[in-house]
N, C-alpha and C positions, 0 to 999 in steps of 0.2 A: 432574347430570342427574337427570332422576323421571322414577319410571312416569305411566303412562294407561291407563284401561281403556275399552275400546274398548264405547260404549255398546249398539250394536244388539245385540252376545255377552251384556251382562251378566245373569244371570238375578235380580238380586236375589236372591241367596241370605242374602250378609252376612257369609258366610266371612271374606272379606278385612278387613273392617270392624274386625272383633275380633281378626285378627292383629296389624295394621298397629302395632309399636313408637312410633310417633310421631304417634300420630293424625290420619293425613296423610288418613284416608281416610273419605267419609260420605255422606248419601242427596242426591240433590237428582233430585227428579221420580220416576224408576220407576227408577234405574238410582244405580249408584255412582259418586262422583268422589275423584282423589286431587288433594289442593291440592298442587301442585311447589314451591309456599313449605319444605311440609313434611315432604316425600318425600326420604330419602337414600339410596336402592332398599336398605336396611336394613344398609348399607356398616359395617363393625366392630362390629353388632348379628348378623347373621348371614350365614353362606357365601352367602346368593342369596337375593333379593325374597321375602319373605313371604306379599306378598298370588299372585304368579305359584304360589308352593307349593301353597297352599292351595285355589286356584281348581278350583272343577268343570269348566270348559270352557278348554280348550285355546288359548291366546294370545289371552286378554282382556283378561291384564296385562301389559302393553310396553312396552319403553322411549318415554319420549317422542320 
């Protein structure tokens, strides 16, 4: 499974951008996308999603 982030929430900060271990995650329009080709929700990199840690706003990053 991969994350999503729910585009209307995202504020384009870029937080998650520069967490994301697997460069799953990048800009397209005004908002962030994470490719699920490349998304392992950070599974034996860390305890819990990186980009969901990092985020200023509360459940932007979810499971798909």
């Amino acid at each position: 499974m991969a994350y999503k982030i729910i585009a209307s929430q995202c504020t384009g900060c870029s937080a998650c951008e520069f967490e994301c271990p697997n460069a799953a995650i990048s800009m397209k329009g005004d908002t962030f996308i994470i490719d699920p080709k490349k998304c392992t929700e950070c599974d034996g990199i860390f305890d819990a999603p990186k980009c969901d840690e990092v985020c200023p706003v509360p459940k932007t990053c979810v499971p798909a």
